[in-house]
C-alpha positions in Angstrom: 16.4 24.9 -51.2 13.1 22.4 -51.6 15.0 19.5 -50.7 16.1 21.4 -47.6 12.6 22.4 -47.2 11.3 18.9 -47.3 13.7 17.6 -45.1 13.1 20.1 -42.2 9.2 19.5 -42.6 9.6 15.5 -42.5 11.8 16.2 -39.2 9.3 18.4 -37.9 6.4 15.8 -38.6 8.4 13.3 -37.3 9.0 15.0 -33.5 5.5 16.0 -33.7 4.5 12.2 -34.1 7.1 10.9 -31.5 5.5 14.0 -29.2 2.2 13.1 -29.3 3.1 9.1 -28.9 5.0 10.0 -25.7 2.3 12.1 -24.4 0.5 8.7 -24.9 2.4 6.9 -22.9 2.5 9.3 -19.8 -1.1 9.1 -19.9 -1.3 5.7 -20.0 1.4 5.2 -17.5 -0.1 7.9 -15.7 -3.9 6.4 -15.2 -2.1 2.9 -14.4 -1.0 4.6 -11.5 -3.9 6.3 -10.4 -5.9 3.0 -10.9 -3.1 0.8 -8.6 -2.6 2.9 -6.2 -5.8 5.1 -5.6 -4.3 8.2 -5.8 -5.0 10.7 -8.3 -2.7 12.8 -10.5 -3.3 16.3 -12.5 -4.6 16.4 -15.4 -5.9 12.6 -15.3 -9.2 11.0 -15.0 -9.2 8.1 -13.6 -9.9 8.5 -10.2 -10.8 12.0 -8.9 -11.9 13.8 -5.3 -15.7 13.9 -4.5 -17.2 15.6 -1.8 -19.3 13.9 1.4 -19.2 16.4 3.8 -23.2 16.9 3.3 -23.1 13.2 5.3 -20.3 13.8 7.7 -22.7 14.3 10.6 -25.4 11.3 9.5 -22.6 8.3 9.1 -19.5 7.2 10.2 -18.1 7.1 6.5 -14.9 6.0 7.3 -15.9 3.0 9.6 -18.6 1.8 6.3 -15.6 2.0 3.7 -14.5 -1.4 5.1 -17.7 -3.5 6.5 -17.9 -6.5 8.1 -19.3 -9.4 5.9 -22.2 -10.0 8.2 -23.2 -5.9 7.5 -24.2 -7.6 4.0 -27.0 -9.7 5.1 -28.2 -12.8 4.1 -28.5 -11.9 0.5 -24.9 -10.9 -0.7 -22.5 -8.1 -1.6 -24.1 -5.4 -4.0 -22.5 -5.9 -7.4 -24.2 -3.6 -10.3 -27.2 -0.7 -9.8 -30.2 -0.2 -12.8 -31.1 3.6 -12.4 -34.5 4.3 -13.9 -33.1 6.5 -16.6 -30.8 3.4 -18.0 -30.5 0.2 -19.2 -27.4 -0.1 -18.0 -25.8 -1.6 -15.0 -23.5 0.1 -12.8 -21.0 -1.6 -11.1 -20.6 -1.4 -7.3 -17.0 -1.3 -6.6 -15.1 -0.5 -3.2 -15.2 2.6 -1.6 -11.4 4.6 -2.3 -10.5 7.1 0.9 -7.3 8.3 0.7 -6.4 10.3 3.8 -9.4 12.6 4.5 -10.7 13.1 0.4 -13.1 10.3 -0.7 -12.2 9.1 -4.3 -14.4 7.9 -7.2 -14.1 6.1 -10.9 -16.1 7.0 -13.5 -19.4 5.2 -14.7 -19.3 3.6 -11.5 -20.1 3.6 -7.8 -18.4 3.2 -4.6 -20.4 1.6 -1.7 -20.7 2.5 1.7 -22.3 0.1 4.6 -22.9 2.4 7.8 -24.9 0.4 9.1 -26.1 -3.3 10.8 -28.5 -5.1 8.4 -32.2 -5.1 9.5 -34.3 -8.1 9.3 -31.4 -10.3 7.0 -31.6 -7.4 4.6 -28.2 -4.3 4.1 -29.7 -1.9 6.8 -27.8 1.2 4.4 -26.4 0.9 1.4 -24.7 4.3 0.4 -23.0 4.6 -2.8 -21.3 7.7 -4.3 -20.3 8.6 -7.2 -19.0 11.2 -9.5 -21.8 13.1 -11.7 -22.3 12.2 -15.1 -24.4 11.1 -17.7 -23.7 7.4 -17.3 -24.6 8.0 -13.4 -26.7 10.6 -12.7 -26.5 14.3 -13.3 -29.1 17.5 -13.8 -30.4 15.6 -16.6 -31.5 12.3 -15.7 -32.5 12.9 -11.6 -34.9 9.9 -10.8 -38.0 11.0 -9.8 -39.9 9.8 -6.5 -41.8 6.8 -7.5 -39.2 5.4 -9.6 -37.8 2.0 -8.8 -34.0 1.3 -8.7 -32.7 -2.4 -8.7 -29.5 -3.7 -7.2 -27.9 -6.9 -7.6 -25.7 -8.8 -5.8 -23.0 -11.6 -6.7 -25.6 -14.2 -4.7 -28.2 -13.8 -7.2 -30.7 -11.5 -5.4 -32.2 -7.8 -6.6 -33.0 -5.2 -4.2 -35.7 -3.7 -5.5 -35.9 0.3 -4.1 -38.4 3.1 -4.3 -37.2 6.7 -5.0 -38.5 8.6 -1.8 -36.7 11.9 -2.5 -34.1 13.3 -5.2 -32.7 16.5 -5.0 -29.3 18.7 -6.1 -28.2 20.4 -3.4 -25.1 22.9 -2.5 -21.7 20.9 -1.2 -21.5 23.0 1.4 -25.6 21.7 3.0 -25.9 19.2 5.4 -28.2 16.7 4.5 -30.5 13.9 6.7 -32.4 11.2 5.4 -35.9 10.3 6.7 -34.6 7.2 8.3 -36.7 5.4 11.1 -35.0 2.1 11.1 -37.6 0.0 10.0 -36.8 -0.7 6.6 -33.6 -1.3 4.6 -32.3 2.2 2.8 -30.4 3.1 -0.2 -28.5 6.8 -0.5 -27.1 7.6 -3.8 -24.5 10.8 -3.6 -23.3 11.6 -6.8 -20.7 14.9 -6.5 -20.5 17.4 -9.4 -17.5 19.0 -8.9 -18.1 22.1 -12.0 -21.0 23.4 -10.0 -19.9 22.0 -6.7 -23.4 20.4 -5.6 -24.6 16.8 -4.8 -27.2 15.2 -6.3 -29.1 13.5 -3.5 -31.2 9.9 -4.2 -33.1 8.4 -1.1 -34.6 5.6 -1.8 -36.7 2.4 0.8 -36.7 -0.9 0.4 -39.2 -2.3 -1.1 -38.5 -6.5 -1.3 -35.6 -8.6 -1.9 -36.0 -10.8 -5.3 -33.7 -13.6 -7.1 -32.7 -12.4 -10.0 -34.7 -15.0 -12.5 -37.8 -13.2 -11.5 
């Protein structure tokens, strides 16, 4: 009767291990998937919906997923993002759309270009992202006055002023102060647990190399 009792609970831990190892596996396989082909799965990370409708009538999102080199300026492609709260650098990676839902990775952000560049510098650079504590959520909000650097893969840092940061509802419009005279960064990072946007504006305020 032990021996009987041993063997069923070696059997049992033994289709316990190979469950949890082909759980594993699907996961794995799973976020490979999501991470290839941009489209996101239940009950996996990777990639996962955010909401931009609180820009739908200020930019033609879907034309800035996909921007024409020259919409960079003279200073190159945005590669990484300091936020004030972090020593960290983000990375700027491509905007994901898939059909009508915008998609984002985590701990990083997706960029936007609506718009021509003014005077050689990116006239708009909006990135989104989803709401964390490697990004930015409740907790760590820059706060007007802050800078926010961005560097791009020529060797040159944007250097931004925080004009306005804010958490807003998903469901309110939102405008920047915009007048066209100075390059502009949005940051829209989408919390999906509380459904609200946290809002960053932020102007221009010179274009460095990066040694400086």
């Amino acid at each position: 009767m032990l021996q009987a009792g041993k063997h069923a609970i070696t059997v049992l831990l033994r289709l316990s291990v190979f469950t949890i190892c082909g759980l594993v596996s699907a996961y794995i396989l799973a976020s490979g998937y999501e991470s290839i082909y941009n489209r996101p799965l239940p009950f996996v990370n990777t990639i996962a919906a955010v909401n931009l409708t609180d820009f739908t009538g200020v930019y033609r999102l879907a034309d800035a997923a996909t921007p024409k080199d020259s919409y960079f300026g003279d200073f190159g492609k945005p590669v990484t993002l300091k936020l004030p709260a972090s020593s960290l650098r983000l990375d700027i990676v491509s905007a994901i759309q898939d059909g009508s839902s915008w998609l984002a990775r985590p701990s990083s952000l997706q960029l936007l270009v609506p718009s021509p560049p003014r005077s050689g510098n990116i006239g708009v650079a909006f990135l989104y992202c989803r709401s964390g504590f490697r990004t930015i959520n409740a907790d760590n909000i820059p706060s007007a006055g802050q800078n926010i650097f961005m560097d791009t893969d020529q060797g040159w840092r944007y250097v931004y002023k925080v004009v306005a940061a804010h958490e807003y509802s998903d469901t309110e419009m939102y405008v920047p102060s915009d007048d066209g005279s100075t390059g502009k960064l949005i940051i829209d990072c989408y919390d999906a647990s509380s459904q609200t946007n946290i809002i960053v504006e932020a102007d221009l305020l010179s274009v460095q190399g990066v040694e400086e």
